[in-house]
C-alpha positions as a Markdown table, in Angstrom:
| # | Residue | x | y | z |
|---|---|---|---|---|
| 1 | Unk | 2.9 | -8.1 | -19.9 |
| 2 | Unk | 0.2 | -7.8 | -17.5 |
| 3 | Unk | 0.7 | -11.2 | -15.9 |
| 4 | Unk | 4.3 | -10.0 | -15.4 |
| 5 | Unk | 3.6 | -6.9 | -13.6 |
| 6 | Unk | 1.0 | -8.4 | -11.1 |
| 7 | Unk | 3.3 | -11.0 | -10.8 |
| 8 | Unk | 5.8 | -8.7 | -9.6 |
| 9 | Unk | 3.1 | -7.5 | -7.2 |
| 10 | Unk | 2.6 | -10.5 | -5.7 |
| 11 | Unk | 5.9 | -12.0 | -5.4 |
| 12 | Unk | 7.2 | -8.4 | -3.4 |
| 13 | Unk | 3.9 | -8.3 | -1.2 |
| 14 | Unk | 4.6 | -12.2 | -0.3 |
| 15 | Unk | 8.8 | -11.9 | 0.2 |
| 16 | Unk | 7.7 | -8.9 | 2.4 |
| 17 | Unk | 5.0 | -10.8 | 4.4 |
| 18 | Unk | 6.8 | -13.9 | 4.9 |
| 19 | Unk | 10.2 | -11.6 | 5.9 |
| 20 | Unk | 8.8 | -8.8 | 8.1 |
| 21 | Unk | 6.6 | -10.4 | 10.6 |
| 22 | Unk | 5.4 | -7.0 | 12.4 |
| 23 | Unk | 3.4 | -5.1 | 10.2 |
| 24 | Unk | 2.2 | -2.0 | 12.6 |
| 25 | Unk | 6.1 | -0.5 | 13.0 |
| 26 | Unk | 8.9 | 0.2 | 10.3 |
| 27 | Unk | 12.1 | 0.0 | 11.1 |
| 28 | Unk | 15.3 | -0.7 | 9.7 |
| 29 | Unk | 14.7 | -4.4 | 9.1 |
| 30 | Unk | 11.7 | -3.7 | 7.2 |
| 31 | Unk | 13.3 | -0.7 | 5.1 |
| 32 | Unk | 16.1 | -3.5 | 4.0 |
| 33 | Unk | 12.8 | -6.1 | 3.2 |
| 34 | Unk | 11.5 | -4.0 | 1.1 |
| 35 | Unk | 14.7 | -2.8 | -0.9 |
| 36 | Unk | 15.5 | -5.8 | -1.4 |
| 37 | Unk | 12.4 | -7.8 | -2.4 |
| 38 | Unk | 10.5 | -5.1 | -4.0 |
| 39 | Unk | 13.1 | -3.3 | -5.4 |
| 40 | Unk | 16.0 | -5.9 | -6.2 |
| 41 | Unk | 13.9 | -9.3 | -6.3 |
| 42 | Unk | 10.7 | -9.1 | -7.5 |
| 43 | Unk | 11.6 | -7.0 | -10.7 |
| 44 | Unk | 14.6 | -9.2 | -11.5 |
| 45 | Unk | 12.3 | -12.0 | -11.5 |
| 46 | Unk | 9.5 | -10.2 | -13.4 |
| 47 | Unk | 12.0 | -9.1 | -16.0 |
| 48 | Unk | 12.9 | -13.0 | -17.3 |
| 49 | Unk | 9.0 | -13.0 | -18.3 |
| 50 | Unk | 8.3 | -9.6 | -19.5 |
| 51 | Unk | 12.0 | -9.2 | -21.4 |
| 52 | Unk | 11.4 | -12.8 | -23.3 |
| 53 | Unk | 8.0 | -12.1 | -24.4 |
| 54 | Unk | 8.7 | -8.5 | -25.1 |
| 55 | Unk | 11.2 | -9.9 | -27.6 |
| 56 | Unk | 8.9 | -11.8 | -29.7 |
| 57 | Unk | 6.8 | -9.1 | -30.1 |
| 58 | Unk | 9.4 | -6.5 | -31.0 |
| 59 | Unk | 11.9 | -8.3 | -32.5 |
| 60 | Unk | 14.8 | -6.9 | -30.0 |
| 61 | Unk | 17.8 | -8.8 | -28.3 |
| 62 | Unk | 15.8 | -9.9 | -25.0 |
| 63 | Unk | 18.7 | -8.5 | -22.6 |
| 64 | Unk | 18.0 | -5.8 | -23.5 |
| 65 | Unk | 14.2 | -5.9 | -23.1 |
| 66 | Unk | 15.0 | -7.4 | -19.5 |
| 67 | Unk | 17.5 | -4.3 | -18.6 |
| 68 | Unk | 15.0 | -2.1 | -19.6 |
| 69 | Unk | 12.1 | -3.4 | -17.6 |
| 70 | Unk | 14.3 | -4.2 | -14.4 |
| 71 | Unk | 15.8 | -0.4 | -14.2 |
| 72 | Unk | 12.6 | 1.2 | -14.7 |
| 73 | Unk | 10.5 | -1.2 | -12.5 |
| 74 | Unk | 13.1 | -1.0 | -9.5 |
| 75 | Unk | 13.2 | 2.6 | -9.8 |
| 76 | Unk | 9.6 | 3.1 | -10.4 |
| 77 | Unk | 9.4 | 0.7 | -6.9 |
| 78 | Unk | 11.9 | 2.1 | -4.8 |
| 79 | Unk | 11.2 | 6.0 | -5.8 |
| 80 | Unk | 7.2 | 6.1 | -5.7 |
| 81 | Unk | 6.3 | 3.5 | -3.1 |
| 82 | Unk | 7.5 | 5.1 | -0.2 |
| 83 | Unk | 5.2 | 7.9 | -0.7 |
| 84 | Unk | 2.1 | 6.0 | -0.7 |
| 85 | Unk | 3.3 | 3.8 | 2.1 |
């Protein structure tokens, strides 16, 4: 589980590098960037991993294990980041 969150890390901090050349301003190009890789992407990706190894530790239907971490790791993203940006 822990590979799969710094994963998710990683893949949002390099979609956001490689996207949003001009790091010293935010503007509305950058506000999209990150909604969508750190909030849309990276935890969509990150859920495959953590939802099918989830499930052979729990014993639960894996979709569900996915839908679970991809709502509360976009949320948790889009609603606390912005404060400590």
């Amino acid at each position: 589980m822990g590979i799969a969150n710094i994963t998710e890390g990683l893949i949002g901090a390099c979609l956001m590098r490689h996207f949003w050349y001009d790091t010293r301003s935010v503007d509305a190009r950058a506000v999209l960037a990150f909604l969508l890789f750190g909030g849309v992407i990276a935890p969509a990706v990150t859920s495959l991993l953590a939802g099918l190894f989830a499930s052979l530790v729990v014993l639960e239907p894996p979709t569900k294990l996915m839908a679970d971490w991809y709502l509360s790791h976009a949320l948790g993203t889009l609603i606390f980041a912005p404060v400590f940006w």
